[in-house]
C-alpha positions as CSV (number, residue, x, y, z in Angstrom):
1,X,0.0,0.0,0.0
2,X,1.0,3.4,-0.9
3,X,2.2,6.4,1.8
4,X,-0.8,7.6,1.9
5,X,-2.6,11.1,3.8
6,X,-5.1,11.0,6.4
7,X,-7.4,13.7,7.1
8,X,-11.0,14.6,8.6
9,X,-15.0,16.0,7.4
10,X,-16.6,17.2,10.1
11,X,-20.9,18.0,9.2
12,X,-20.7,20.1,12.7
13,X,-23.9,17.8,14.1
14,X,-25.1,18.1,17.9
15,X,-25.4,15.5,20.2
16,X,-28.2,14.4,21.6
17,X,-28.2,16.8,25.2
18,X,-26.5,19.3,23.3
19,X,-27.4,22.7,22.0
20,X,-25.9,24.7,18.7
21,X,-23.0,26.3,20.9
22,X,-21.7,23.0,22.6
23,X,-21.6,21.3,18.7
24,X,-19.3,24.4,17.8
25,X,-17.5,24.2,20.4
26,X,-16.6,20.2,19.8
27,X,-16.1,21.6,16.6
28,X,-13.3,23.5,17.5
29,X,-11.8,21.2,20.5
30,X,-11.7,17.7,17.3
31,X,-10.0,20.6,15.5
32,X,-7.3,21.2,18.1
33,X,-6.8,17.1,19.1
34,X,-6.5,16.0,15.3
35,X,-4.0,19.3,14.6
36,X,-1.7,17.9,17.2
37,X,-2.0,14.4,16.0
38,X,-1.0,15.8,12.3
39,X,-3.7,15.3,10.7
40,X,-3.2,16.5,6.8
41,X,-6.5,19.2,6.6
42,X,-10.1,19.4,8.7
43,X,-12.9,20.1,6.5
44,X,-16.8,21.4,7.2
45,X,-19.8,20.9,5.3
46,X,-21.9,22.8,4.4
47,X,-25.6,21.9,5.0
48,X,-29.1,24.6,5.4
49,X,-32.2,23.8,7.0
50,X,-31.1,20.7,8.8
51,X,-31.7,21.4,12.7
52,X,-29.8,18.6,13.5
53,X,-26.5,20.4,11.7
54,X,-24.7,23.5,12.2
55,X,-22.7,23.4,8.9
56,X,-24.8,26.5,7.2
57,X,-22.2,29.3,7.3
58,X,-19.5,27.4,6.6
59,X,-17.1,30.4,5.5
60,X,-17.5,31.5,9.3
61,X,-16.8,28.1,10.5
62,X,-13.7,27.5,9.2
63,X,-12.6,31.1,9.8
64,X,-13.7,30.7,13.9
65,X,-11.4,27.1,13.8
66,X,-8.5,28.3,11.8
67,X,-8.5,31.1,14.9
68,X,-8.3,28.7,17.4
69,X,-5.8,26.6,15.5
70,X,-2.0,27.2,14.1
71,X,-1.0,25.0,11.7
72,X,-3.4,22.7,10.4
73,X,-5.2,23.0,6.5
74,X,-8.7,24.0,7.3
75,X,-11.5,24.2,4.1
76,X,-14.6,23.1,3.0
77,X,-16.2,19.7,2.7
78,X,-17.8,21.5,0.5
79,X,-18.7,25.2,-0.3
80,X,-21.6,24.3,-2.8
81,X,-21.4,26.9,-5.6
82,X,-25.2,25.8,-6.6
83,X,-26.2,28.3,-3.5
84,X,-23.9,30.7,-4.0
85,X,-22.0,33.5,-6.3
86,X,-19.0,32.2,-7.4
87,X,-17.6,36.4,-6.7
88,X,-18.3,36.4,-3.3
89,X,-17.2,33.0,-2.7
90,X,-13.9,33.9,-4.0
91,X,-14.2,37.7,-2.1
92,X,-15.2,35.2,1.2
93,X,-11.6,32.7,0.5
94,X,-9.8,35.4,-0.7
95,X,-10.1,37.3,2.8
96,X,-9.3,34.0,4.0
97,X,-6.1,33.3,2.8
98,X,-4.9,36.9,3.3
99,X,-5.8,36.3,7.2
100,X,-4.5,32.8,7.2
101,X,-1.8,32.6,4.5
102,X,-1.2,28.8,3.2
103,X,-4.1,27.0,5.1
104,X,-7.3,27.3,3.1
105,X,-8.9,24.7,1.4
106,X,-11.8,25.1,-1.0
107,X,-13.8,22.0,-2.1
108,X,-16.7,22.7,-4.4
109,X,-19.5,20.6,-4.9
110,X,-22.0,20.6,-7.5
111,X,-25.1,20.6,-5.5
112,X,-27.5,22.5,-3.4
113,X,-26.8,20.1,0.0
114,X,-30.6,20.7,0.8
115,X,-34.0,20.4,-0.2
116,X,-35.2,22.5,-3.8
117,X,-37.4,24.9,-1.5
118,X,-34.2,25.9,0.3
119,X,-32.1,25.9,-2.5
120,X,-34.9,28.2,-3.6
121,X,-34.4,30.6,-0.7
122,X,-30.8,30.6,-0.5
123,X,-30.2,31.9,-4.7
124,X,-33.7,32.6,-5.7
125,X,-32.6,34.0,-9.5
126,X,-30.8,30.5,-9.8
127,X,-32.5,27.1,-10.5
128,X,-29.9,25.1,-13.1
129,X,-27.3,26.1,-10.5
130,X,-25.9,22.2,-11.3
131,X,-25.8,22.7,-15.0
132,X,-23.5,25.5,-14.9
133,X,-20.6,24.1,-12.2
134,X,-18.0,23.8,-14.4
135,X,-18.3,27.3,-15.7
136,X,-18.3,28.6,-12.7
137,X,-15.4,26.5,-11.2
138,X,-13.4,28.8,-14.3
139,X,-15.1,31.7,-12.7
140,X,-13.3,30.8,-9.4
141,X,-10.1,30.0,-11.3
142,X,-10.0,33.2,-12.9
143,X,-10.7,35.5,-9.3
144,X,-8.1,33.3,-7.6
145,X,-5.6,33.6,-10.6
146,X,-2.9,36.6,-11.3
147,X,-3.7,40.4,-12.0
148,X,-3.0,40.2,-15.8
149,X,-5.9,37.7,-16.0
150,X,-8.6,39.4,-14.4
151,X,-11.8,40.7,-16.6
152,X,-13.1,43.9,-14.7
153,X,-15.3,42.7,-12.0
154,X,-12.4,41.3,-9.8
155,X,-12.8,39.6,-6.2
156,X,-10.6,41.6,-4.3
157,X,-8.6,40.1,-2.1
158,X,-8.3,37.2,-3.9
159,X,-6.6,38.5,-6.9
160,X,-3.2,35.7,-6.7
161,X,-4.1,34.2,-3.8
162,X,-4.2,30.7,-5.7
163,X,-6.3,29.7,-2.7
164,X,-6.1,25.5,-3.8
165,X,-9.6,24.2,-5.2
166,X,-11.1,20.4,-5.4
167,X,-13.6,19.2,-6.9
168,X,-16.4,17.0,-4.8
169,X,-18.6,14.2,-5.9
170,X,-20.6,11.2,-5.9
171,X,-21.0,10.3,-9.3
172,X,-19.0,10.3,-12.2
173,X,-20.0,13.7,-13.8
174,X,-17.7,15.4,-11.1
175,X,-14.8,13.0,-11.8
176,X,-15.5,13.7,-16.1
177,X,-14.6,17.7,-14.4
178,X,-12.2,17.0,-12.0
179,X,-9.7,15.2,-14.8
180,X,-10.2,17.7,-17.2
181,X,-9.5,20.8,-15.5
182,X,-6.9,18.8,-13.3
183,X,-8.0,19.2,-10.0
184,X,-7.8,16.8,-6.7
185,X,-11.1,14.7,-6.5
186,X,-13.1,14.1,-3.1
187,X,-15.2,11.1,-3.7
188,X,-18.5,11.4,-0.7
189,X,-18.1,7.3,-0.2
190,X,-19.3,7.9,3.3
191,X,-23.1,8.8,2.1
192,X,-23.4,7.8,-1.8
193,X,-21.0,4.8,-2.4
194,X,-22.2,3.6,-5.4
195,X,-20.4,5.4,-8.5
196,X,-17.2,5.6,-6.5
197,X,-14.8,2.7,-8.1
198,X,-16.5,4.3,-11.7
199,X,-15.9,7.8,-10.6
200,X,-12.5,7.1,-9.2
201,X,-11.4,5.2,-12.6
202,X,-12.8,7.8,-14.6
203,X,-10.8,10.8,-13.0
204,X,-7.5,8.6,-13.6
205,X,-7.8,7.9,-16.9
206,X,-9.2,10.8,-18.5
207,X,-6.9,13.5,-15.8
208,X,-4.8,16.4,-17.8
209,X,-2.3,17.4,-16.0
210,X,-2.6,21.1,-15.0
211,X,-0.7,24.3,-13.3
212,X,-1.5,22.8,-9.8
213,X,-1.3,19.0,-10.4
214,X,0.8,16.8,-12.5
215,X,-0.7,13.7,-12.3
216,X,-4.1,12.6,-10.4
217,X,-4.6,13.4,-6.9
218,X,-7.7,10.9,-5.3
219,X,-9.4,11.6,-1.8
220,X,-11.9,9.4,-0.4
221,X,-14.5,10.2,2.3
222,X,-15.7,7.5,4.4
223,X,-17.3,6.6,7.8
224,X,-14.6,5.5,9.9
225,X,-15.4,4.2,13.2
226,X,-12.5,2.1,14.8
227,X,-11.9,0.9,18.4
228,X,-10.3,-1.9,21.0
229,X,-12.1,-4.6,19.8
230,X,-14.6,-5.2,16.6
231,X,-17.5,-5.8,19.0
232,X,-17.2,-2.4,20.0
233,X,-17.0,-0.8,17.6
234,X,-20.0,-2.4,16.0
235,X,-21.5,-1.1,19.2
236,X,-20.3,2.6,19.1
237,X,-21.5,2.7,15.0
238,X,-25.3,2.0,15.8
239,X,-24.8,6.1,16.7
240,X,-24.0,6.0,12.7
241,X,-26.6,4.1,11.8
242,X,-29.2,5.9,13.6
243,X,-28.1,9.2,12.1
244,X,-28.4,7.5,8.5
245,X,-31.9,6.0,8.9
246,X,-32.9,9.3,10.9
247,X,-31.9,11.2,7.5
248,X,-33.6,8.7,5.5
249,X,-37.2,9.2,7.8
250,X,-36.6,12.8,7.5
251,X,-36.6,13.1,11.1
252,X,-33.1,15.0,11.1
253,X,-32.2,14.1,15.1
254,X,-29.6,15.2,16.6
255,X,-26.7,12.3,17.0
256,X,-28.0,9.6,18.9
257,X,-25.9,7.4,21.8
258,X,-25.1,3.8,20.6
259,X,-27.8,1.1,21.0
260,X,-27.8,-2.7,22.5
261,X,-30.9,-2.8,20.2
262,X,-30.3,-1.4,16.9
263,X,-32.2,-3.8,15.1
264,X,-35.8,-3.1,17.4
265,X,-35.1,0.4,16.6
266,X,-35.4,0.0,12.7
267,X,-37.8,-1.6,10.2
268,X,-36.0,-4.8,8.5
269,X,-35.8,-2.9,5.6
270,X,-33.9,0.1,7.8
271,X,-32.1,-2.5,8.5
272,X,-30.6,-4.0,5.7
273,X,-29.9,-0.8,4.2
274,X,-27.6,-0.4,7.4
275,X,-25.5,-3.7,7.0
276,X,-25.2,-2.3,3.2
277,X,-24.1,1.2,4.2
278,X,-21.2,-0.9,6.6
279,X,-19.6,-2.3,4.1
280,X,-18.3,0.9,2.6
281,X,-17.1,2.0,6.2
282,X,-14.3,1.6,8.1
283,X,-15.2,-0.3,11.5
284,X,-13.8,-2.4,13.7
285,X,-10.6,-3.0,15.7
286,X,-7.5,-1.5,13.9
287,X,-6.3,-5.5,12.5
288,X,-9.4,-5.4,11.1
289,X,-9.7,-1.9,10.2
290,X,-6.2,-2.0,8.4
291,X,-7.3,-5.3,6.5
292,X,-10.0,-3.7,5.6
293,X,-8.3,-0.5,4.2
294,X,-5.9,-3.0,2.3
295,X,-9.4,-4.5,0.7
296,X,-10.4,-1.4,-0.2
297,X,-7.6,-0.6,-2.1
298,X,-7.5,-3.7,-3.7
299,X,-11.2,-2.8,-5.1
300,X,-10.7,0.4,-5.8
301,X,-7.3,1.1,-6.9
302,X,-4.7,3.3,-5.1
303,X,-5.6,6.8,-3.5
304,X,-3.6,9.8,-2.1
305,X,-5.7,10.9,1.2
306,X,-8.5,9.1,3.4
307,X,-10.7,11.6,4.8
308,X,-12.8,10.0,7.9
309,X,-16.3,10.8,9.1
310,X,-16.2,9.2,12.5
311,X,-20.1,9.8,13.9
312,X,-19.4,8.5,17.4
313,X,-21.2,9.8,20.7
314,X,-18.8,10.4,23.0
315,X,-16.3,12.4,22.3
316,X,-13.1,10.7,24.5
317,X,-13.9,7.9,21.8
318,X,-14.4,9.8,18.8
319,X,-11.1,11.0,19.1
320,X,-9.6,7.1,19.9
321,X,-10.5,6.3,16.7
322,X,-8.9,9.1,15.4
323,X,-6.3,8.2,16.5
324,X,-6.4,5.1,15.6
325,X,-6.7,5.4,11.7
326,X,-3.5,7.9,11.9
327,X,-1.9,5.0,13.8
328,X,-3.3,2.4,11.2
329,X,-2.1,4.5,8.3
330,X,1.3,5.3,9.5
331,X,2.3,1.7,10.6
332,X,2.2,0.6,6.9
333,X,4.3,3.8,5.5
């Protein structure tokens, strides 16, 4: 297996008992522990009208951790352009990276990370927002790029800031624009699994190399959940599964604590769609985490970065298997 990077999405949720500030404040406090465990970047989502989340403002979440942090890349998991103009996304990241020179990250997805009623509310002159990513990807390009290639409207202070952008997905149309401009790709594997081996092969094979990358450059997101034994942490990921069959009710609750009885909770259908949704993560004990990792690559073909979504309740544990995974990844380098 291949040196590869590890990193970390964090959706901001709150906890079950908690309230809006405490899940912002764990959301600086992971930030801190996984800096000093050098973790490569820490990225937030972005998600609106989701009361279980706190990921809406995700410019002024990443600009409230890279303040409390010193070192660590911070970006987005991701910004998505759909809800927003591309000018004052760039004017937003621009001010960024003049504040916090060399630690900005800006993953773009291509779309709205809510319901089409909010995605309403949020650009109301914009509906084929989705149609016209890869134009405005250029857009971003351009504003980010150097002074003599500026049109007039210019989003000061980004002008050269070069502020590094990749492109999100899970399908393949993202990977189709990912190779062709070539940009990194983020593949979501930890919520829509199903493209990802065609999406990842895709983005190989059809990448031009570019001003900022050479050759290919593959992250993939997935739900990471790793602890002592394998029988705990099947325990500790009925708090994933519960957040994953809460989304799929609708309900949107805030994270749950793990369950003895995961299976009363759910309909056998629920169920089902749980045990599928495990194979695409990463959970157990860290033998079987790391043979598990070495399946994955087998499958899916060689990657640069993991980036773990570890939904676990309690926090001291959360971080474990953080810590775990960095230990996992760094045994085999």
């Amino acid at each position: 297996m291949k040196k590869i990077k590890y990193s970390a999405l964090n959706l901001v949720p709150i906890r079950e008992g908690q309230n809006e500030n405490d899940a912002l404040a764990d959301m600086v406090t992971l930030a801190q522990q996984l800096e000093k465990l050098n973790y490569e970047r820490y990225w937030i989502a972005e998600h609106h009208n989701a009361p279980n989340l706190v990921s809406s403002a995700t410019a002024l979440l990443i600009q409230h951790t890279l303040e409390h942090t010193s070192y660590m890349r911070i970006g987005s998991g991701g910004i998505m352009l759909p809800n927003h103009a591309p000018l004052i996304v760039a004017e937003q990241f621009g001010t960024l990276a003049t504040l916090y020179p060399n630690r900005i990250d800006l993953g773009l997805g291509r779309a709205p990370g809510t319901d089409m009623m909010t995605a309403s509310a949020l650009r109301r002159d914009q509906h084929n927002g989705v149609y016209q990513f890869p134009d405005e990807v250029e857009q971003l390009q351009k504003y980010f790029g150097p002074e003599n290639q500026q049109d007039y409207v210019r989003a000061y202070p980004a002008v050269n800031k070069q502020v590094p952008l990749y492109i999100l997905g899970s399908s393949t149309d993202s990977a189709h624009l990912a190779a062709r401009k070539g940009l990194p790709y983020v593949f979501a594997g930890h919520f829509a699994p199903q493209q990802m081996k065609d999406a990842i092969d895709i983005y190989k094979e059809l990448f031009e190399p570019s001003d900022v990358l050479s050759e290919p450059y593959v992250i993939v997101c997935l739900n990471a959940i790793i602890a002592d034994s394998d029988e705990e942490a099947q325990y500790l990921s009925t708090t994933q599964a519960q957040v994953m069959i809460s989304i799929t009710r609708g309900r949107m609750q805030p994270v749950q604590p793990p369950t003895d009885n995961l299976q009363s909770l759910l309909t056998p259908r629920e169920y089902e769609m749980v045990k599928q949704r495990q194979k695409y993560s990463l959970i157990g004990s860290e033998l079987s985490v790391k043979q598990q990792l070495e399946d994955f690559i087998q499958k899916y073909g060689e990657i640069d970065e993991l980036m773990a979504v570890s939904y676990i309740y309690d926090q001291d544990k959360q971080l474990d298997s953080y810590r775990r995974l960095k230990r996992i990844i760094e045994a085999d380098k």
